[in-house]
Wavefront OBJ file of the C-alpha trace (Angstrom):
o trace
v 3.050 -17.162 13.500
v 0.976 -16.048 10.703
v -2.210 -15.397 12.731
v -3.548 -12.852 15.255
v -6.798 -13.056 16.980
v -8.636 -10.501 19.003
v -11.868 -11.918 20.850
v -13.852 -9.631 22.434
v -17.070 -10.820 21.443
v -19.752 -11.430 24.241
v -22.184 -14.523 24.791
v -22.878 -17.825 22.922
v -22.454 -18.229 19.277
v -24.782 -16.055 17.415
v -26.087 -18.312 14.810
v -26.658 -16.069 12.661
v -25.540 -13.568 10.002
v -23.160 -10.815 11.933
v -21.908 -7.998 10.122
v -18.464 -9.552 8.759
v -15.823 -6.667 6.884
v -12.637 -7.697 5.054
v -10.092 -5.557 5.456
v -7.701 -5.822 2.741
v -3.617 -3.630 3.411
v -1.203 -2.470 0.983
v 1.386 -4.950 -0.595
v 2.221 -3.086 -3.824
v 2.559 -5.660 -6.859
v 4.064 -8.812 -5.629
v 2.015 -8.257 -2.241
v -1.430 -8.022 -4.358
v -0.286 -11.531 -5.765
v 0.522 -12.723 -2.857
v -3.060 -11.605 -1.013
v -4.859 -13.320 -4.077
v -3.162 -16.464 -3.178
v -3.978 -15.778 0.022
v -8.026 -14.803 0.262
v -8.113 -18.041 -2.901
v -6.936 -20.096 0.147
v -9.471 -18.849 2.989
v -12.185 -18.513 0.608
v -11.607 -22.808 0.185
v -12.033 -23.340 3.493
v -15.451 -21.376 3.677
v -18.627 -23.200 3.368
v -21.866 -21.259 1.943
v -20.889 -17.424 2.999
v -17.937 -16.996 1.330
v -15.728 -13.731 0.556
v -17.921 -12.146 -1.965
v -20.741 -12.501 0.316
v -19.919 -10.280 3.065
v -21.326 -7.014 4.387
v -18.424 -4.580 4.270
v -14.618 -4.253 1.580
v -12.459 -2.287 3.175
v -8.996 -1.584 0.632
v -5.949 0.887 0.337
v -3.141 0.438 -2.518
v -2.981 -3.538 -3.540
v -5.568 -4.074 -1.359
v -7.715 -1.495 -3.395
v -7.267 -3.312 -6.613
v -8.757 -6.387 -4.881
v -11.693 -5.103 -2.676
v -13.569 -4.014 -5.658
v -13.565 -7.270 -7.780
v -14.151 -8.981 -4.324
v -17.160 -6.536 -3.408
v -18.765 -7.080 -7.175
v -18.607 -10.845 -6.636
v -15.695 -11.738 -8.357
v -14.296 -14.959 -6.839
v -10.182 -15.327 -5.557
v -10.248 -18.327 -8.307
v -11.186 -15.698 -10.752
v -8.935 -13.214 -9.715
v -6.187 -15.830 -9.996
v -6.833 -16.316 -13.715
v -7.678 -12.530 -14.867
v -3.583 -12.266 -13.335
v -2.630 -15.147 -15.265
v -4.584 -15.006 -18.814
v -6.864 -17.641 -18.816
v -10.023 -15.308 -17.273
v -12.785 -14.933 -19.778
v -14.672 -12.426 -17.950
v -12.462 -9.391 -17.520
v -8.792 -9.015 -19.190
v -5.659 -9.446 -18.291
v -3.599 -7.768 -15.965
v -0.375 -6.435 -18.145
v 2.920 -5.109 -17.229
v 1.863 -2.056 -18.911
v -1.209 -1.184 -16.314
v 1.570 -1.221 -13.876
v 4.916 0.444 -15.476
v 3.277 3.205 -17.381
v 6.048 5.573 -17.908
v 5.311 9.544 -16.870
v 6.355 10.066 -20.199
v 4.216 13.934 -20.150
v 6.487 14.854 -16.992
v 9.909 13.328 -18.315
v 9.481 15.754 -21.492
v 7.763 18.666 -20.007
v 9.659 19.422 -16.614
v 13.231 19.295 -18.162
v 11.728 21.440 -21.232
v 10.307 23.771 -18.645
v 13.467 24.103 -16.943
v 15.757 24.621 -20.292
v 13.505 27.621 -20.786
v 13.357 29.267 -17.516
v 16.825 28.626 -17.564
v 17.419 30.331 -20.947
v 15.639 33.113 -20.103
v 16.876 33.172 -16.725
v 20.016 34.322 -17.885
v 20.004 37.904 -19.976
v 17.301 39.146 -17.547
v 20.163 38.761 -14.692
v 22.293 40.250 -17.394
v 19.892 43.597 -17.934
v 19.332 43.569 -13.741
v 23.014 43.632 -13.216
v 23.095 46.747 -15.955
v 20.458 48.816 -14.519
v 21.901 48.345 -10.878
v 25.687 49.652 -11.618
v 24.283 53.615 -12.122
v 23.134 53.132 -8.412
v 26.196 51.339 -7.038
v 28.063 54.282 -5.700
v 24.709 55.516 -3.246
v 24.703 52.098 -1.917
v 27.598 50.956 -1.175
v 29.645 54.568 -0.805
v 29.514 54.840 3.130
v 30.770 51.372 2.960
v 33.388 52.215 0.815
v 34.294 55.179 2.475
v 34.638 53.527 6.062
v 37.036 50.904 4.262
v 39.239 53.560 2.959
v 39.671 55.246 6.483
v 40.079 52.009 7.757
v 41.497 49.286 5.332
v 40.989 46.296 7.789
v 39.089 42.501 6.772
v 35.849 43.625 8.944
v 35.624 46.790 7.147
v 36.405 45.029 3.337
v 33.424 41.826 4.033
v 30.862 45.124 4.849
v 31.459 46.303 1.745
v 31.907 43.380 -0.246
v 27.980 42.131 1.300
v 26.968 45.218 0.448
v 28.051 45.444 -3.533
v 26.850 41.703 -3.889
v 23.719 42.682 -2.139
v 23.032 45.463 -4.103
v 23.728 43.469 -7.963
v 22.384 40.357 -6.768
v 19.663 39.305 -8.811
v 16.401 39.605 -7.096
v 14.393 37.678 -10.101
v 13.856 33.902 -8.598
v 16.275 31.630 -9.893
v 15.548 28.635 -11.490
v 15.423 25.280 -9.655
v 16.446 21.990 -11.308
v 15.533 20.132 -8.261
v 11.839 21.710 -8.918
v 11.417 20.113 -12.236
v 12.145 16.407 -11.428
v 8.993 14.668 -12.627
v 6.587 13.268 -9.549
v 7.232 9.875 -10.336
v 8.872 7.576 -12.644
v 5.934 5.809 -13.862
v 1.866 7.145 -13.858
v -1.421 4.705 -12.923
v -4.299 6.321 -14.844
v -3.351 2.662 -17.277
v -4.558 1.180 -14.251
v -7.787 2.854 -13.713
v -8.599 2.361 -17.122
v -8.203 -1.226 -16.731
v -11.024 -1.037 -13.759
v -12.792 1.275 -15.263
v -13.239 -1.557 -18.128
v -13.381 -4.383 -15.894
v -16.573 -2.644 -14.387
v -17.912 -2.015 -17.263
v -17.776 -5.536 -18.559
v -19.212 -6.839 -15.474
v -22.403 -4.771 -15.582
v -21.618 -3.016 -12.179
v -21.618 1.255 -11.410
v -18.236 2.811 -11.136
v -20.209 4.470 -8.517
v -19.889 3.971 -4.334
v -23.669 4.263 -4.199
v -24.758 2.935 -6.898
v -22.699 -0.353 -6.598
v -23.640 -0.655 -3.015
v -26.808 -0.789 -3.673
v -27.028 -3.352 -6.628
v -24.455 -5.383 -4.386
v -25.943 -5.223 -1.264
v -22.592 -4.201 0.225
v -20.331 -1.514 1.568
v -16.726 -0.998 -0.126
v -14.489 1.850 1.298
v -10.931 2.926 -0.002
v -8.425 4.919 1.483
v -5.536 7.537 -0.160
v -3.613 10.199 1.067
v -3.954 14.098 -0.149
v -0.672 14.927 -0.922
v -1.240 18.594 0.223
v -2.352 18.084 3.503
v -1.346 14.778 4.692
v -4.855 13.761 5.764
v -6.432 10.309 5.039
v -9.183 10.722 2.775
v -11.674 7.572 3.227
v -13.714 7.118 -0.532
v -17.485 5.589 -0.318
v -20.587 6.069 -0.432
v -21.170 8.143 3.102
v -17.807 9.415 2.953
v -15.944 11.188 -0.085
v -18.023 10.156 -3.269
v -16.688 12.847 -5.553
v -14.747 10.566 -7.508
v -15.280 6.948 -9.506
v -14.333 3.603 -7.494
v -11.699 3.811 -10.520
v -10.373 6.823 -9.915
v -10.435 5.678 -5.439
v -8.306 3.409 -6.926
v -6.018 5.368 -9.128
v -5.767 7.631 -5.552
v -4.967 5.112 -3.309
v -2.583 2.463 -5.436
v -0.375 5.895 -6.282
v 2.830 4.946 -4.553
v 4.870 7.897 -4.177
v 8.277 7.489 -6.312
v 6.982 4.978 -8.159
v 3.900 6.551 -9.339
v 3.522 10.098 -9.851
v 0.369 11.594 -7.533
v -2.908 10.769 -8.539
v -4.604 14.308 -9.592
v -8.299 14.214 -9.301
v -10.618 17.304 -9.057
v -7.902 19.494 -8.494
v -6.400 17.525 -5.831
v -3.778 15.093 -5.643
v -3.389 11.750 -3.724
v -0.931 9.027 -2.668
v -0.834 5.769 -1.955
v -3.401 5.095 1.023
v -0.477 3.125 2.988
v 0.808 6.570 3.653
v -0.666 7.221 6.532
v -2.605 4.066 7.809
v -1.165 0.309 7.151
v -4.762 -1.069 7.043
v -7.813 0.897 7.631
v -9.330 -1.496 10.141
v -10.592 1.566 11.860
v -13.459 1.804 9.324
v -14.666 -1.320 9.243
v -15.345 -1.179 12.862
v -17.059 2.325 12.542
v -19.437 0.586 9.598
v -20.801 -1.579 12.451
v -18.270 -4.638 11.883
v -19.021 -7.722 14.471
v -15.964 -9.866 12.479
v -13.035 -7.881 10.765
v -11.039 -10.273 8.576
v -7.446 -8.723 8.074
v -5.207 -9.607 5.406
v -1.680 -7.693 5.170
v 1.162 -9.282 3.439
v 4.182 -6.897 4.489
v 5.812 -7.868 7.856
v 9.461 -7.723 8.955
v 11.487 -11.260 8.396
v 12.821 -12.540 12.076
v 16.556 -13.003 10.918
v 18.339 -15.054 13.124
v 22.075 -13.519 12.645
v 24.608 -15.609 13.978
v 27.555 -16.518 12.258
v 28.791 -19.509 13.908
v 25.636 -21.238 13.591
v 23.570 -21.318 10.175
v 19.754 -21.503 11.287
v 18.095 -22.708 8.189
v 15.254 -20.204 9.183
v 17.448 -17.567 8.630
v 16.932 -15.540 5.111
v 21.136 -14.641 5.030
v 22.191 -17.856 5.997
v 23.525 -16.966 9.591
v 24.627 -13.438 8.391
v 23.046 -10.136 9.271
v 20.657 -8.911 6.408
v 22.945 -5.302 5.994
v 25.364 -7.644 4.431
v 23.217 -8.329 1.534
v 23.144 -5.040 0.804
v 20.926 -2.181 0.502
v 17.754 -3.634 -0.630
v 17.619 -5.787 2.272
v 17.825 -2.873 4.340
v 15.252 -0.599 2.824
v 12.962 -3.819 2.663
v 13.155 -4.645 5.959
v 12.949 -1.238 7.092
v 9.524 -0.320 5.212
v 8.452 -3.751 6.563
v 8.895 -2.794 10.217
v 7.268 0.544 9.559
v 4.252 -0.759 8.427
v 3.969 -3.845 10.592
v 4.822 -1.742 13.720
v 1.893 0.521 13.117
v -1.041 -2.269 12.539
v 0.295 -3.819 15.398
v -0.148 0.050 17.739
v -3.787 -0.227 16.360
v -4.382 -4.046 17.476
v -3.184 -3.282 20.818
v -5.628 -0.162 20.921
v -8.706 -2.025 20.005
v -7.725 -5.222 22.331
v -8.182 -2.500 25.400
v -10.469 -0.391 24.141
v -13.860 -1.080 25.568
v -16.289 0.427 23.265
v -14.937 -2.230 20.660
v -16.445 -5.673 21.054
v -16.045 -7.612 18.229
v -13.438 -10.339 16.761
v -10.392 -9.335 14.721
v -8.436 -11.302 12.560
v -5.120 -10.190 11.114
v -3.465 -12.899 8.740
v -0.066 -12.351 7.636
v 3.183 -13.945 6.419
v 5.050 -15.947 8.855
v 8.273 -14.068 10.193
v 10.319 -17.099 8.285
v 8.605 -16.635 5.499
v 11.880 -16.033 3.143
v 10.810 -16.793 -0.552
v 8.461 -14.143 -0.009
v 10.613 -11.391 1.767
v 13.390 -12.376 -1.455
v 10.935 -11.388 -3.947
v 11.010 -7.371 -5.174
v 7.917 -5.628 -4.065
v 7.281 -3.873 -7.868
v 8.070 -7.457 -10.374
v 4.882 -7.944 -11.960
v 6.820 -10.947 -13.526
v 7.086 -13.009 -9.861
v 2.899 -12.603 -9.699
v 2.513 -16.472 -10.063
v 5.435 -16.978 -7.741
v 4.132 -14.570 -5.072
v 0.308 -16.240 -5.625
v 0.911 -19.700 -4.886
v 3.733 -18.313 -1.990
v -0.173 -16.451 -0.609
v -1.771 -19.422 -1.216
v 0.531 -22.243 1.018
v 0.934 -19.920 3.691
v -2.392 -18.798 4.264
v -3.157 -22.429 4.006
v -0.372 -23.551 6.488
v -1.545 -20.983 8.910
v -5.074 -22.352 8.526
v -4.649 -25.765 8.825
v -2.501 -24.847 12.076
v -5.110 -22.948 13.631
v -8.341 -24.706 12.100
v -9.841 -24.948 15.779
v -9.312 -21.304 16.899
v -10.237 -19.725 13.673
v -13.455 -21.966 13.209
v -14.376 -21.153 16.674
v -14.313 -17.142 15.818
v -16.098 -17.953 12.441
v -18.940 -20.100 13.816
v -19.573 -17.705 16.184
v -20.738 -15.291 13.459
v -22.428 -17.738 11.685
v -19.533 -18.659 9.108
v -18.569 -22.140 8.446
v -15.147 -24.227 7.707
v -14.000 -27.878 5.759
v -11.421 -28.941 5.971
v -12.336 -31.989 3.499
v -13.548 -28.926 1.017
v -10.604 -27.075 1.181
v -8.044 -29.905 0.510
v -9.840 -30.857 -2.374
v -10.274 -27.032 -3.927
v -5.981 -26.944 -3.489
v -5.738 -30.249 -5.529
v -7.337 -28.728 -8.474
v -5.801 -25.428 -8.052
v -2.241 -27.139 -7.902
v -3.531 -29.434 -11.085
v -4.566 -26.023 -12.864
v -1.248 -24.150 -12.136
v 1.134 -26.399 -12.107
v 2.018 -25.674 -8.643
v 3.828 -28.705 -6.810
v 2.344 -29.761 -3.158
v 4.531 -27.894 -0.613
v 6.486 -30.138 1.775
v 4.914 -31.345 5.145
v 6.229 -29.099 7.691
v 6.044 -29.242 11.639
v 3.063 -27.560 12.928
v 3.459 -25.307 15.753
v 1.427 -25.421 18.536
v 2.282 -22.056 19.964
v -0.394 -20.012 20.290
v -1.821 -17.398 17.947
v 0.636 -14.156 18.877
v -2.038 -11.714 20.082
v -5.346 -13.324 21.918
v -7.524 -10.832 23.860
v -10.316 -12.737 24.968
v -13.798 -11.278 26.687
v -16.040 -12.445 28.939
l 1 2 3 4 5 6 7 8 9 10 11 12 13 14 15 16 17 18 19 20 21 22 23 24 25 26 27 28 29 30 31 32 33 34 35 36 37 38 39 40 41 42 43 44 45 46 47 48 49 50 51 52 53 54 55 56 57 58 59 60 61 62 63 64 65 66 67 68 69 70 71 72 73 74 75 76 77 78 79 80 81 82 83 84 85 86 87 88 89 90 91 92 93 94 95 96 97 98 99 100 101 102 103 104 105 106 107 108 109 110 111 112 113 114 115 116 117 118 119 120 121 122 123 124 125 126 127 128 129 130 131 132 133 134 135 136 137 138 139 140 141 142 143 144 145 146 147 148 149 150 151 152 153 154 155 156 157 158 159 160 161 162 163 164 165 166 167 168 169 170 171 172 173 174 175 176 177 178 179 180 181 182 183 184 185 186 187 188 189 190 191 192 193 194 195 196 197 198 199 200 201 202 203 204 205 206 207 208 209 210 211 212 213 214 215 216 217 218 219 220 221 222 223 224 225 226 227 228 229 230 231 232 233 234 235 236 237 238 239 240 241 242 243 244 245 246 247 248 249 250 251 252 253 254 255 256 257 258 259 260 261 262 263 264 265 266 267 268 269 270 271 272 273 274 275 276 277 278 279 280 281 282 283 284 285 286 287 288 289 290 291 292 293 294 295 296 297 298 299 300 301 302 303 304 305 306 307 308 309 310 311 312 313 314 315 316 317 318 319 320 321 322 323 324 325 326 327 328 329 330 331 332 333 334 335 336 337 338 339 340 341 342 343 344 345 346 347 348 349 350 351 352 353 354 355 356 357 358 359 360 361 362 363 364 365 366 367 368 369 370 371 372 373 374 375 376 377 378 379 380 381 382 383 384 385 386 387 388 389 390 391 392 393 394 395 396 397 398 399 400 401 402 403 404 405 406 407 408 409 410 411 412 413 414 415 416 417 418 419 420 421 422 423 424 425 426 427 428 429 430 431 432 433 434 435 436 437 438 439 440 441 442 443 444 445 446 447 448 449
């Protein structure tokens, strides 16, 4: 199931406007594709308030890169074409805001290291000189015990003892020290926000965007140096640009080297929280809409019978090799950990408001198959965003437009099936088949009185 609900909410239907947050998780590239399928596909079934019109953006690493656009009124459709050309408000997304090479660290650290190492050497050289005059002092006692008594014990005392006494006590160079960060760098991609801003007529400023938008928007990275979560907005951390928030919290550790801003440096916000839904509900949030698009695939490993829901076709995911594993295993780890927090705020009492988490269904296999980092499978992993969300939707129409009235948002059906026609017209995508709907409920319902 591709939905969660949490109702805690109390009395009839307000009727009116309740302070709604969208909470947007990590995902890296393919996963930001994917969640712009995704909110394109909720935002159709919305009538009047729709996802640019809501009181609070919530964002860390792909989800980031989407809260702002979202929170300056830039609609999913839009989003949808700035990723595949045809946008003529903001540019294009290129492979090159992504895969920026750390060219400055790939030069510098090995050239850094070739001269330590160079000079490393005849100062050892001149230590090992000026230490022989002393030699006899320091090791003579040892020597003399071993010569009244020739035995191993004696011999490794003063062995330790000469080696102690030439050793080098200089630092030696480490190689391991001057690997770069990370392979690639993201200031490309805060350049490319920074511009987008700019050509939209909004601040690159928490306050001064919230303001002329009438909205919240809070993003989330990790400081490298102390392992804290650092939350960026307007009555939080303001010291840097929503750009540079951005740059902090999209920094993916391997893959991008830390983001270094006023003398600190950050890493991807998905670090230490999966989705920050913990802010949103501190901001005053009556509705939290969640969106995270990494989950653990439910593989159904049995050889002797080939369940077509099954990504390995009957056979356990380890044998397709390590990428399955490590995929699967960073799924878990992030799913496992939004799912400790939605059991926390389903029994904690001082929380009572509606959650919604929507996420990929645990079959969902054309979406766990595709690499996490291939900018090039962005129109793949968009209209994968867009069916599911739409499938999960049309599953759960009555549940989830019983939680939306109730805060004074409203759902069509008849709207909705007509915005995917011309989307599919537009992209070229071909209507998915007609599958089974399950009547199961939604996996998690905590309902108050």
């Amino acid at each position: 199931m591709g939905l969660t609900l949490i109702r805690k909410s109390r009395g009839p239907a307000k009727g009116s406007r309740s302070h709604v947050a969208l909470v947007l998780a990590g995902g890296a590239v393919t996963g930001g594709a994917f969640k712009v399928g995704g909110i394109k596909a909720l935002e159709d079934y919305l009538v009047g308030r729709g996802l640019c019109d809501l009181d609070t953006y919530v964002g860390l690493s792909a989800g980031a890169v989407l809260a702002v656009p979202l929170a300056g009124g830039i609609t999913p459709s839009e989003m949808i074409r700035v990723l595949d050309g045809s946008s003529e408000k903001l540019d294009q997304l290129k492979p090159i805001d992504f895969y920026n090479p750390n060219f400055s660290e790939f030069i510098s650290k090995p050239a850094r290291f070739a001269v330590d190492a160079l000079s490393y050497l005849p100062g050892v050289s001149l230590d090992l000189i000026r230490s022989l005059p002393g030699l006899p002092e320091s090791a003579g006692s040892a020597f003399r015990r071993f010569i009244r008594n020739p035995g191993y014990t004696e011999f490794e005392s003063l062995a330790l003892r000469v080696i102690e006494h030439v050793s080098p006590t200089r630092e030696r160079p480490s190689i391991t020290d001057q690997f770069p960060s990370g392979i690639f760098e993201n200031s490309s991609l805060e350049r490319w926000l920074r511009k987008s801003l700019d050509l939209l007529g909004l601040p690159n400023d928490f306050g001064a965007f919230g303001r002329q938008r009438g909205s919240s928007l809070y993003l989330s990275a990790c400081e490298l140096d102390t392992a804290e979560r650092v939350i960026f907005g307007a009555d939080e951390n303001s010291e840097v640009t929503i750009s540079q928030a951005v740059q902090a919290s999209t920094a993916l550790p391997i893959f991008y080297k830390p983001a270094r801003l006023n003398g600190i440096d950050y890493v991807d916000g998905g670090v230490r929280n999966t989705a920050n839904i913990d802010v949103a509900i501190e901001k005053g949030a009556d509705l939290i809409i969640c969106y995270n698009p990494f989950r653990p695939f439910l593989n159904r490993a049995n050889p002797e019978v080939r369940d077509p829901e099954s990504f390995a076709k009957g056979a356990h995911l380890a044998d397709r090799g390590l990428k399955l594993v490590l995929n699967q295993t960073f799924r878990t780890l992030l799913h496992s950990r939004l799912q400790l927090a939605l059991q926390h705020y389903a029994s904690d009492r001082g929380f009572q408001g509606d959650i919604i988490l929507l996420e990929p269904e645990e079959h969902d296999a054309d979406f766990f198959a595709l690499n996490p980092m291939a900018f090039w499978h962005r129109s793949e992993a968009m209209q994968n965003g867009f069916e599911s969300v739409r499938s999960t939707v049309e599953e759960n129409f009555d549940a989830l437009d019983e939680v939306l009235s109730h805060h004074g948002l409203k759902m069509s059906r008849k709207v909705a099936r007509e915005q995917a026609r011309i989307l599919r017209e537009e992209q070229g995508w071909a209507s998915p088949r007609r599958r089974q709907v399950r009547r199961e409920a939604p996996s998690l319902r905590a309902v108050g009185s």
